[in-house]
N, C-alpha and C positions, 0 to 999 in steps of 0.2 A: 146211328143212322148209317144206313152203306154206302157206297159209293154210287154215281149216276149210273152208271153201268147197271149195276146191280138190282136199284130202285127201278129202272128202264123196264129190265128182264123180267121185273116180277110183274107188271103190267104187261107185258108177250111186246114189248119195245125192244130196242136194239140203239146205239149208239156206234157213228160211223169209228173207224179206227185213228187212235190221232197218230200220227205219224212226224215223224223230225223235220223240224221248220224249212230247213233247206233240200230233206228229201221230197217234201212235199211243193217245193217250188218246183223242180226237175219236174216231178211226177202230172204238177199241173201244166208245166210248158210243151211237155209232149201230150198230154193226153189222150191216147190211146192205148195204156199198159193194165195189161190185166190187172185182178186182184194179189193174185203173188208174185208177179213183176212188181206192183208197187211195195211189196213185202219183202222183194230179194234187192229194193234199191232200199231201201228203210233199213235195213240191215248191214248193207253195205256203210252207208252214213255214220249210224251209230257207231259201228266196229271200228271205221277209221276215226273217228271222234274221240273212244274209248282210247285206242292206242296212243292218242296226243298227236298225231301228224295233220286230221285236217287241212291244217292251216298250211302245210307244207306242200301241198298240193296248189298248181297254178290253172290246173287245167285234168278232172278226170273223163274220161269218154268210155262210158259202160255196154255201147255197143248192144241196147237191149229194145225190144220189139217187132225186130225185122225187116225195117223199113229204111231207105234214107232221109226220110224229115222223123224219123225216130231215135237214127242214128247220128246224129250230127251235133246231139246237142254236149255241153259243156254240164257236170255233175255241179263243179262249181261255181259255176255264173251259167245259169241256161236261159241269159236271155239270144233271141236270134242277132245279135252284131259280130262283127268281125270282132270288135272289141272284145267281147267274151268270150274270144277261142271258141266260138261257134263253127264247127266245120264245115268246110268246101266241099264237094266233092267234085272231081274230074275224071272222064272218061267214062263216066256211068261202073264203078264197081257193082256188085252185084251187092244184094242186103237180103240174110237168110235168120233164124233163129239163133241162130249161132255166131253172128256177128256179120262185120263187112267183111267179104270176098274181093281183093284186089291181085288173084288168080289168074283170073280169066284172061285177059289179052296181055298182063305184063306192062302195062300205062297206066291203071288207075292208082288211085292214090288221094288223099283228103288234106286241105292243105289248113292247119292250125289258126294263121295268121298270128301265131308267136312267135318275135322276133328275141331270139337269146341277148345280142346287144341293146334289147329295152326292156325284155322283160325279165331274162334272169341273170346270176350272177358267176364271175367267174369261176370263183371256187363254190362254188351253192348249185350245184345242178344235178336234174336226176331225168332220165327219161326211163320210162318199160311197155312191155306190149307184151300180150296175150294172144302167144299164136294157138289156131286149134287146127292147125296143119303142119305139115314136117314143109322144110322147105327146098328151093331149087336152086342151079347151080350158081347165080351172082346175083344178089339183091340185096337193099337195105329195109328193113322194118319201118324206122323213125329215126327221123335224123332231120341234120341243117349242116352245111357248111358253106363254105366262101370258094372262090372258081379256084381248082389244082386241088384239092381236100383239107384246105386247110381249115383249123378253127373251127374241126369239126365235131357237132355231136352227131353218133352214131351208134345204131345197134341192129346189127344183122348177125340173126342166128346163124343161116348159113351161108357165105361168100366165097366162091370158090374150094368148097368142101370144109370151110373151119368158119366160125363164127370171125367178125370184125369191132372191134368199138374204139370207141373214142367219146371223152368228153370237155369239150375246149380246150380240141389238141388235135394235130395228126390221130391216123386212125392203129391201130397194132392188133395182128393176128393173137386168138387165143385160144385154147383146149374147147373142144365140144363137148359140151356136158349131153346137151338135149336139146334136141331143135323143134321141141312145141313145149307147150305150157308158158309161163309167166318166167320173163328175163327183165334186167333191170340195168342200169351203168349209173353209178353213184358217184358225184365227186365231193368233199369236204374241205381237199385241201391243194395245196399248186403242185405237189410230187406227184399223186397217184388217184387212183379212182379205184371201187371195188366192178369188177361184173361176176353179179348174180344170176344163176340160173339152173335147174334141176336139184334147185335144194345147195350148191355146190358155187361159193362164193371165190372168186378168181381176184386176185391185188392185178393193178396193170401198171406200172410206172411209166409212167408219161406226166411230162411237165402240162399244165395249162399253157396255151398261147395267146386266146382271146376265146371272144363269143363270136358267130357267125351272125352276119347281119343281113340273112333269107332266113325267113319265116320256118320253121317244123314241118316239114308234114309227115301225116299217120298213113305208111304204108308206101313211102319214100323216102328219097333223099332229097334237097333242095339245093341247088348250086351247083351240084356235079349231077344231076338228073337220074338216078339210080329208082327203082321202083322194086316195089315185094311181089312176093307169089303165095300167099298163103292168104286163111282165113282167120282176121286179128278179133278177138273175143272183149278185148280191154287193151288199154291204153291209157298214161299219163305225161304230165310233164311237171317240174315244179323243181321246189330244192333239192337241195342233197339230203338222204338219209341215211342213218346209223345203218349197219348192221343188224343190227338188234332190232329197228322200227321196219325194216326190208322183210324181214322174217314176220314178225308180227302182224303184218299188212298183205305178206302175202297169204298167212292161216285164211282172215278174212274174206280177200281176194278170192282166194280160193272156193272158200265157202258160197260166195257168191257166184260162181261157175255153178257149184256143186246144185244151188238151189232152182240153175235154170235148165240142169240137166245137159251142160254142155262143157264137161271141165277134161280136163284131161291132165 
C-alpha cells in the first residue's frame, strides 16, 4: 500500500503539507505568510533542530512578511505576551520584505521584554542580528545595559567606524570584518566571549560583570539609549554557542535569507 499522499494523488486528491510542530504554531499565529514563506520558516526549524541548538535559542525573530504584526512575533513562543519576547515596536519603524527598517528617523527600535538578569545567564549568553544594510556613524544593533555601559550586552556592527561588543561586561572596540550580513557575540565562560561575523570569528577578553537588568531591544540599546540605522533581516537572543553550532546555524540562517531572496 503507498503512502496517503500517494493513494490521495492517484484519486487527483492532494494532501496539505505537514510541516514542524512548532514551525507550524509561528506559521499559525501570524497567518498571513505565503506558501514558501511557510516553507522558508519550516526549513529554518528543521535545520536548527537538526544542528541540536533549538533549545538554545530564548527568543528567534525571522523578520518575515512585511508587516509589523508579522513582524514581531517570537519563532520560539509566538504567542502575542510580553512574556513570550513578543515584540514592541516604538516610533513606527518601517516593515519591508526584507525585514524591519529602524533607518528612518535614528529612534526606532523593538523592545524584547528580555531582561538578561531573569532570563539569561551570566556566562551562557548569545545575542546576533542580520543586518541587510551597511551601517552609520554611532549605533548599536541589539543590546541591554545598566546607566554608564555597564553590564552590558552589546553588538554594533559599526560605532564610530569599528564595530563595538560586549557580553556581560563593559563594551571593547574590534576589527571590522563586514558591516551587513549575520554577526553574533557568544559567551561560554567569565574570561572572554567569541564575536562572529563575515565568516571571521574575533576572541574579545573581557571578564563577565553581571547581566543588565533593562530589557534587550532589537535595533537598540536599553539603558544608555543608543538606536540602529540599518535594515535587520534576523535576530536572536538565547545561550551561548560553540563555535562550531555559530557556523552551523549560520549555513541555515543563511539559507533562509537565501530562500526569501534577501540574503547578503
Amino acid at each position: 500500500m503507498g503512502s496517503i499522499a500517494q493513494i490521495m494523488s492517484s484519486f487527483g486528491g492532494s494532501v496539505a503539507t505537514a510541516y514542524d510542530t512548532d514551525a507550524q504554531a509561528f506559521i499559525t499565529a501570524v497567518g498571513t505568510l505565503t506558501t514558501p514563506q511557510e516553507a522558508a520558516i519550516n526549513d529554518l526549524v528543521v535545520g536548527l533542530k537538526a544542528n541540536g541548538t533549538w533549545s538554545k535559542y530564548k527568543a528567534i525573530y525571522p523578520f518575515i512578511g512585511g508587516t509589523a504584526s508579522s513582524h514581531k512575533w517570537n519563532l520560539k513562543d509566538p504567542r502575542d505576551l510580553d512574556a513570550a519576547f513578543r515584540l514592541t515596536f516604538y516610533n513606527n519603524p518601517s516593515h519591508t520584505s526584507q525585514g524591519v527598517d529602524f533607518k528612518v528617523g535614528g529612534s526606532e527600535y523593538a523592545d524584547s521584554h528580555l531582561v538578561p538578569s531573569i532570563d539569561l545567564s551570566l556566562n551562557d549568553t548569545h545575542v546576533s542580528f542580520y543586518s541587510h544594510t551597511p551601517g552609520d556613524s554611532t549605533e548599536t544593533d541589539i543590546g541591554a545595559s545598566n546607566s554608564g555601559y555597564t553590564n552590558c550586552i552589546i553588538l554594533a556592527y559599526r560605532s564610530y567606524g569599528q564595530p563595538y561588543v560586549a557580553v556581560n561586561s563593559d563594551y571593547e572596540g574590534v576589527t571590522l570584518i563586514s558591516d551587513v550580513g549575520y554577526a553574533i557575540v557568544s559567551r561560554l565562560n567569565s574570561s572572554n566571549f567569541n564575536f562572529y561575523s563575515g565568516g571571521t570569528n574575533q576572541v574579545v577578553s573581557k571578564v563577565s560583570t553581571g547581566l543588565s537588568n533593562n530589557s534587550i531591544w532589537v535595533g537598540g540599546l536599553s539603558g544608555s539609549v543608543e538606536n540602529s540605522y540599518r535594515i535587520s533581516s534576523f535576530a536572536t537572543i538565547g545561550s551561548g554557542l560553540t563555535l562550531t553550532e555559530i557556523a552551523n546555524d549560520y549555513t541555515v540562517i543563511q539559507a533562509y535569507q537565501i530562500a526569501l531572496g534577501r540574503e547578503v
